[in-house]
C-alpha positions in Angstrom: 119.0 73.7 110.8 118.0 75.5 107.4 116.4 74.0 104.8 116.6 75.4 101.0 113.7 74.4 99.4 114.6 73.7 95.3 111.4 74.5 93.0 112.4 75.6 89.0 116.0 76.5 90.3 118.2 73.6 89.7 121.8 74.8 90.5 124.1 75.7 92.9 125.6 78.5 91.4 123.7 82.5 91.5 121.3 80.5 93.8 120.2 82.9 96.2 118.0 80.7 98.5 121.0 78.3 98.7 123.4 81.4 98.9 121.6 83.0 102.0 120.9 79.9 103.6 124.7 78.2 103.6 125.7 82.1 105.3 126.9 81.5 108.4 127.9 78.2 109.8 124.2 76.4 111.0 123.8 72.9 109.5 121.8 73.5 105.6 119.5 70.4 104.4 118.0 71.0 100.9 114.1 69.9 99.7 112.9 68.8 96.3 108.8 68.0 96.2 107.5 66.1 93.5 104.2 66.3 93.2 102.7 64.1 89.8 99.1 64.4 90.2 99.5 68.6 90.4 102.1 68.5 87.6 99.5 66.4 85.7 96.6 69.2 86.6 99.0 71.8 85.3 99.8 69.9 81.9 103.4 69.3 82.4 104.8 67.7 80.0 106.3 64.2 80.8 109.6 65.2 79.1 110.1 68.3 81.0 109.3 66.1 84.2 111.9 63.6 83.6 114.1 66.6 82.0 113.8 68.1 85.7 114.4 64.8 87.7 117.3 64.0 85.9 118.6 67.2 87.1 117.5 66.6 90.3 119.7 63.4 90.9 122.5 65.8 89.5 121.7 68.4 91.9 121.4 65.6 94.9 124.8 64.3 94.1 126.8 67.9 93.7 124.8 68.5 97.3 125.9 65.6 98.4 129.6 66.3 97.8 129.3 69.5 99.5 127.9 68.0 102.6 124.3 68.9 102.1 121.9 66.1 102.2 118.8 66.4 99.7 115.5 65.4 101.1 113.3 64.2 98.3 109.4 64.5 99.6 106.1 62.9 97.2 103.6 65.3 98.1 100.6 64.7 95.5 99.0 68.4 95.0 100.0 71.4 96.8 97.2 71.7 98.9 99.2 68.8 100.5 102.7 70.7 100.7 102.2 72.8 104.2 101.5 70.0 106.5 104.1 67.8 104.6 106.7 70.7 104.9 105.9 71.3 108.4 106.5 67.2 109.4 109.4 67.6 107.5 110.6 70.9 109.2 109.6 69.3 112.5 111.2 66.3 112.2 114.7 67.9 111.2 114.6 71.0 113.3 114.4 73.0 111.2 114.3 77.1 112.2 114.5 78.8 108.6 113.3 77.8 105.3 114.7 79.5 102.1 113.3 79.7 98.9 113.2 81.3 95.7 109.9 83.1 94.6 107.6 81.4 93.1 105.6 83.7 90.1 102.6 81.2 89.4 99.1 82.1 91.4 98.6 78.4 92.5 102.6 78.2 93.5 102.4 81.4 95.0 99.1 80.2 97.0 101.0 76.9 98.2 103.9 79.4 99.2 101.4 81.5 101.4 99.8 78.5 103.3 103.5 76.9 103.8 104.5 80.4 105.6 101.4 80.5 107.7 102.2 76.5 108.6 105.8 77.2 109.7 104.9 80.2 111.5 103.1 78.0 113.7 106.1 75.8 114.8 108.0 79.6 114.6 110.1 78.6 111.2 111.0 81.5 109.5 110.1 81.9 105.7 112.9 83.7 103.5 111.8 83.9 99.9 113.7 85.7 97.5 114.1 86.1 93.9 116.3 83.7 91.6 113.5 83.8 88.4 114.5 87.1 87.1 117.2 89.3 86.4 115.5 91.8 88.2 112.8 91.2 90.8 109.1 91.5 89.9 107.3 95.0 91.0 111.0 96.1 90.5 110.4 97.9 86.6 106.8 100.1 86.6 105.7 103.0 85.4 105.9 106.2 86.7 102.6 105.9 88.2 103.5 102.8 89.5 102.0 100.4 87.4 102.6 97.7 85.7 104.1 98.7 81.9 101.2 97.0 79.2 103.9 97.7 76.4 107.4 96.0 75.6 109.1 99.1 74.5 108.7 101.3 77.6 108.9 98.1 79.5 112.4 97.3 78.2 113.5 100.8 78.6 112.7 101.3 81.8 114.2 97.3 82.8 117.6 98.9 80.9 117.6 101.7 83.2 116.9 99.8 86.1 119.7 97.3 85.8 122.4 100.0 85.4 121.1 101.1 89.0 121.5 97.8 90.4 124.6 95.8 91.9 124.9 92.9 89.2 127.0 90.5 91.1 126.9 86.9 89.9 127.5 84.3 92.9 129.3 81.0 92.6 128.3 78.1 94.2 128.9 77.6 98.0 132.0 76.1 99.3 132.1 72.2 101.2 129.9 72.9 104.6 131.2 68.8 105.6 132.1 65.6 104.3 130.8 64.1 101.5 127.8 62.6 101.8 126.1 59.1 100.0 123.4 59.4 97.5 121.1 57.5 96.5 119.8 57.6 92.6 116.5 58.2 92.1 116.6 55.3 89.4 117.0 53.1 92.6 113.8 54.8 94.2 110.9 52.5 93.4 108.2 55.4 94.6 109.9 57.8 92.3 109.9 55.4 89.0 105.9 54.4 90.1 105.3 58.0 90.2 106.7 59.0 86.5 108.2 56.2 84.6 112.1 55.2 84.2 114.3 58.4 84.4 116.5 58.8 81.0 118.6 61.5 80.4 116.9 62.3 76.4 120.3 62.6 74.6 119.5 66.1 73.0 118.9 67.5 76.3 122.3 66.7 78.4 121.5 67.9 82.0 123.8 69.6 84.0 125.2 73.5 85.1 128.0 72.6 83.0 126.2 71.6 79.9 124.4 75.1 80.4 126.9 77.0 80.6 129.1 75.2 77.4 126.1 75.7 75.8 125.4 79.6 76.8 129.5 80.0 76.1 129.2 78.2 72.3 126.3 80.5 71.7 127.9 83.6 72.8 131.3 82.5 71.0 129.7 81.3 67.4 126.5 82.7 67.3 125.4 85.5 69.1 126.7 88.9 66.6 124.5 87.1 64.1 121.5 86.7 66.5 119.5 89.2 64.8 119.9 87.6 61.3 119.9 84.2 61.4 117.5 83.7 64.6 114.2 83.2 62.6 115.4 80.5 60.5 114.4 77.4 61.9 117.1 74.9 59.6 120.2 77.2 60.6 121.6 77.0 64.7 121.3 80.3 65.6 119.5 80.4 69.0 121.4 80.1 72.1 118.6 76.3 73.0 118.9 77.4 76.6 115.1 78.1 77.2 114.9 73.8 78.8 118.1 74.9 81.2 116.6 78.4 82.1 113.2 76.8 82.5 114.4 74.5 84.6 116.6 76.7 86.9 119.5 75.2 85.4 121.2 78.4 84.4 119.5 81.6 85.9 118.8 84.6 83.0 121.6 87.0 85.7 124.2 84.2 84.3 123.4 84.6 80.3 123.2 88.8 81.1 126.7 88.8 82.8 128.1 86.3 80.0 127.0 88.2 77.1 128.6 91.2 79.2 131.5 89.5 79.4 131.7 88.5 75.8 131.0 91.8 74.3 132.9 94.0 77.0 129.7 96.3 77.5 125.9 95.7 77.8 124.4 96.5 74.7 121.6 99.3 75.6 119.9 99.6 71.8 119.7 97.9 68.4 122.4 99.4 67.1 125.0 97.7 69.3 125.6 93.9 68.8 124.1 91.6 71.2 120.9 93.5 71.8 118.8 91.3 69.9 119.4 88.1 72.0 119.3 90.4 75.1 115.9 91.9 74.2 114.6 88.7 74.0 115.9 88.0 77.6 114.0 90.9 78.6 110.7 89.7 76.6 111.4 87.0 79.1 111.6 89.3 81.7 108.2 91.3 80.9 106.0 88.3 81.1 106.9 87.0 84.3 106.2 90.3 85.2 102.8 90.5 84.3 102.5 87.1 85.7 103.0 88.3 88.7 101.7 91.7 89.6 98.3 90.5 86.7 97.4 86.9 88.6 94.2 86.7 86.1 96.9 85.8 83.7 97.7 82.3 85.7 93.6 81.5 85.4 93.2 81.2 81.8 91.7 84.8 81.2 92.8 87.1 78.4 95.1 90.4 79.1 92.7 92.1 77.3 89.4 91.5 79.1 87.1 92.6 76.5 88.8 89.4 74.1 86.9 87.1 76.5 84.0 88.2 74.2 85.8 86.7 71.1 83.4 83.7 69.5 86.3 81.2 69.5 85.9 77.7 68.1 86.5 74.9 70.1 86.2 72.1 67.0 88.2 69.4 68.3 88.9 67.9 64.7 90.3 71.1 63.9 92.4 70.9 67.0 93.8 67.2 66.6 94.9 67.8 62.8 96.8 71.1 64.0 98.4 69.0 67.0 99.3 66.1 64.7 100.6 68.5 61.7 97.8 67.1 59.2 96.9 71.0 58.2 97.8 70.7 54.6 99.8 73.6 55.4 103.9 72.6 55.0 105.9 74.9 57.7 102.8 73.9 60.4 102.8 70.9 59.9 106.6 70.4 60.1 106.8 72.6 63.3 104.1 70.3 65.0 105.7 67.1 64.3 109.2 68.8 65.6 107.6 69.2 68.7 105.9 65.9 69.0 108.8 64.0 69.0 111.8 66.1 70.5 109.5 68.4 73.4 110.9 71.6 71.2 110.0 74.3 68.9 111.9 77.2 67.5 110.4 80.5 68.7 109.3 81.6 64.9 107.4 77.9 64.3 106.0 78.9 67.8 104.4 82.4 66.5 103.7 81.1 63.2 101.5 77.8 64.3 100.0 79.9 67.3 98.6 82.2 64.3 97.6 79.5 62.7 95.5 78.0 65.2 93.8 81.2 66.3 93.5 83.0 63.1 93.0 80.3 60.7 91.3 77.7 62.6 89.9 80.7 64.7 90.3 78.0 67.8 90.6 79.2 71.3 94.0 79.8 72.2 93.8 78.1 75.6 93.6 75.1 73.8 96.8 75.6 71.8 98.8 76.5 75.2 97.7 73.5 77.2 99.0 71.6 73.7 101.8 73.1 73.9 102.4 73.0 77.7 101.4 69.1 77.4 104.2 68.4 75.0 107.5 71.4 75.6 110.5 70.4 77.5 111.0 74.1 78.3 107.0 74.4 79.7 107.1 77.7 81.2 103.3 79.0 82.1 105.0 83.1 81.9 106.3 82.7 78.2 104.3 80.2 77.2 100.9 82.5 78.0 102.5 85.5 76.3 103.0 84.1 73.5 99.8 82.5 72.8 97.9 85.6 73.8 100.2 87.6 71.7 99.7 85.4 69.1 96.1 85.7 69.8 95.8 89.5 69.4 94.5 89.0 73.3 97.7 89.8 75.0 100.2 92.5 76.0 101.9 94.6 73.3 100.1 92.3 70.3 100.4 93.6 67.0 96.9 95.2 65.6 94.5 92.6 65.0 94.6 93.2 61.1 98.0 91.7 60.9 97.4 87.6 60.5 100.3 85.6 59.8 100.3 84.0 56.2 101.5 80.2 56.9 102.7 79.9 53.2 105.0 83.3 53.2 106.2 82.9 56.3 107.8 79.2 55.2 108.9 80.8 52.3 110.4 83.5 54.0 112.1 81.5 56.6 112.7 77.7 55.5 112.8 79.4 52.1 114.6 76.1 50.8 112.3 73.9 52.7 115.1 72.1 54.3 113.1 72.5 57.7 110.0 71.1 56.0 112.0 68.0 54.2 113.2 67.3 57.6 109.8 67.0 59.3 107.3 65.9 56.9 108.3 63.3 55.1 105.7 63.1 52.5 107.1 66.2 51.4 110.9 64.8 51.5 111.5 64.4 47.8 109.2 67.5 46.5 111.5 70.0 44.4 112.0 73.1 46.7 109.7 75.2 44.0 106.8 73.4 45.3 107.5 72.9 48.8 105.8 75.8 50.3 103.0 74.6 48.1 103.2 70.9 47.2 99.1 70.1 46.4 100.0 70.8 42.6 103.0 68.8 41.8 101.3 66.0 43.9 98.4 66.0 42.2 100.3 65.8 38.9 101.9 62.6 40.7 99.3 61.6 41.4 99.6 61.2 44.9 97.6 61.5 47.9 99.9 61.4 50.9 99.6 64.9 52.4 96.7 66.1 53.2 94.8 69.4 51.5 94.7 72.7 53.2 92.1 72.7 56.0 91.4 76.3 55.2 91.6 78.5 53.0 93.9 81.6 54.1 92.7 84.2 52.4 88.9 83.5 53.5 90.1 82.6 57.1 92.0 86.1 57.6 89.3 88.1 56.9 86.9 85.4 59.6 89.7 86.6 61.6 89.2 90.3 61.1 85.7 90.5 61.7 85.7 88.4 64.8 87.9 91.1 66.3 86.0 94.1 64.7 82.8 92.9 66.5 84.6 93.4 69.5 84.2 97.9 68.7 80.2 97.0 68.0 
């Protein structure tokens, strides 16, 4: 028997832990773990948990029809995984587990202990890589070291996938008769465990909602990437990162399809398509680093001297940022969008991550367990490289001198305030003149329904600044 055990890689299709295991004609069982109290630990947030258990039953029933059964184990923290695995390997005789890599030092721990545990009862351990386009230790530098900046980084990743067989793989045929399945809505342990499973209507699961939605992207949106992608009241991202996330769609499907679309692979800015497929490869790089820099999975800076930094750790600061009470429009609306849909377009993300570390000067740990605690498309890679690019702590940040201005940037990219109307509603009926700075034509109101800037930018920047300059001292 061989078992295909299903972490953050929710599909059949390009699978290559299912694809490996189903070669040849043994018997293939599949494995999903859930594991709430370590989920909790790591600050997942309970939409992306129910996001991903929705999928699971989807994924249970598609294995089902192939003939596969799905074992679903409760396994509380991983230090509990190995022994579970190994009854469970034990009980189904099994001889070969399959799995894709994990990237995360705690996951990649858990993965370490499960291979020594099989090895005992002589299972064999195949892991291999469906998180990236191209496998990580796969794109370094000539010295054979891990690239620091984007540029080279994407360069090199460009170069490297030209050299590589890019085969996509579609999902394995029937291995039996169908098989029953039982919903996990009808499993009492799994509703105790994390509530009642919903499918949230703005996030559909399903390979087949991924793809329609990679395909509608790539058909309506994706020549324009480059212009309209900062704009956060216009559609023009692709709103895979929940599906990729999750496994739902792997990023060697989107590369293929925009392939496909175009006709080439767009190696520069000058070609259409390389904006969205740079920022595939931004995806790319910090997985990356995740995994050949582990320090980067335990909460400590790229940049080691930034550990230095005096960062604030004022939590009323912190709860008027999370609850968009800053006084500050295109904040506040981005931190209400996320509070109640699990989501946030990429340029809120930079542009309230600024805001937190250069305005409020609070530690950017903080903001990424927020924002871990609250996204439907919590992924620790990104999610870290942003904040500590954000920060000025991280890989390929821009010089510390360079602080995001809340104000321009909403007038620069919600210049109408159609983003802000939508999301603060104090603000709903302000003229768009005054949007981006409503105190005045409040006052004149006289009302008192949105609160005054916590800071003042100008004064906060240069706080910023010299926090960073003490760093050269």
């Amino acid at each position: 028997m061989k078992l295909v055990w299903f972490r953050n890689d929710l599909r059949l299709a390009d699978n290559p832990a299912l694809r490996h295991a189903c070669a040849g004609n043994e018997p293939v069982a599949a494995l999903f773990i859930i594991s709430p109290t370590q989920w909790r630990q790591h600050k997942m947030a309970p939409i992306r948990q129910r996001f991903m258990l929705v999928q699971v039953d989807e994924l249970g029933r598609e294995l089902a029809a192939l003939g596969i059964p799905l074992h679903l184990l409760r396994v509380e923290t991983f230090a509990e995984v190995p022994a579970a695995l190994a009854d469970l390997c034990r009980e189904q005789g099994v001889t070969q587990l399959y799995a894709n890599q994990a990237i995360e030092i705690d996951e990649q721990r858990r993965d370490h202990a499960v291979s020594a545990a099989l090895a005992e009862q002589a299972v064999g351990c195949h892991w291999l890589n469906g998180c990236c386009v191209l496998p990580p230790g796969r794109v370094l530098t000539g010295s054979g070291e891990m690239f620091k900046v984007f540029t080279p980084f994407s360069r090199a990743w460009l170069k490297a996938l030209d050299e590589e067989r890019f085969v996509i793989h579609r999902a394995p045929t029937p291995r039996g008769e169908p098989l029953p399945w039982q919903p996990l809505a009808e499993r009492a342990w799994v509703d105790e465990a994390l509530g009642e499973l919903t499918t949230d209507p703005r996030w559909p699961v399903g390979e087949a909602e991924a793809r329609r939605r990679l395909n509608d992207f790539l058909e309506q949106a994706v020549l324009d990437y480059g212009d309209t992608r900062d704009f956060p009241a216009i559609a023009g991202t692709s709103v895979l990162s929940p599906y990729l996330a999750a496994g739902i769609i792997s990023p060697r499907q989107c590369v293929a399809a925009l392939q496909q679309r175009l006709g080439y692979r767009p190696q520069s800015k000058a070609q259409p398509g390389f904006v969205w497929l740079n920022e595939l490869i931004w995806r790319e790089f910090y997985r990356h680093l995740l995994v050949l820099i582990p320090t980067l999975s335990m909460n400590r800076p790229f940049k080691a001297e930034t550990a230095a930094l005096p960062w604030s750790w004022d939590p009323d600061a912190f709860a008027a940022w999370c609850e968009g009470r800053t006084g500050y429009p295109i904040v506040d609306a981005a931190m209400r969008c996320l509070n109640t849909t699990g989501w946030m377009h990429n340029r809120l993300r930079m542009i309230v991550a600024s805001f937190l570390t250069k305005d409020l000067h609070i530690h950017w740990r903080l903001g990424e367990d927020y924002f871990m605690s609250r996204l439907i498309d919590g992924d620790l890679a990104a999610n870290n490289g942003g904040w500590q690019w954000a920060a000025g702590t991280g890989a390929d940040t821009a010089p510390y001198f360079r602080v995001f201005n809340p104000t321009t940037q909403g007038q620069r990219f919600d210049p109408q305030g159609e983003f802000i109307r939508t999301w603060v509603t104090e603000l709903a009926d302000i003229p768009a003149a005054y949007v981006h700075q409503p105190h005045d034509w409040l006052r004149l109101k006289g009302r008192q329904d949105y609160p005054a800037p916590m800071v003042d930018h100008a004064v906060a920047r240069v706080r910023a600044i010299e926090m960073f300059r003490s760093l050269e001292k």
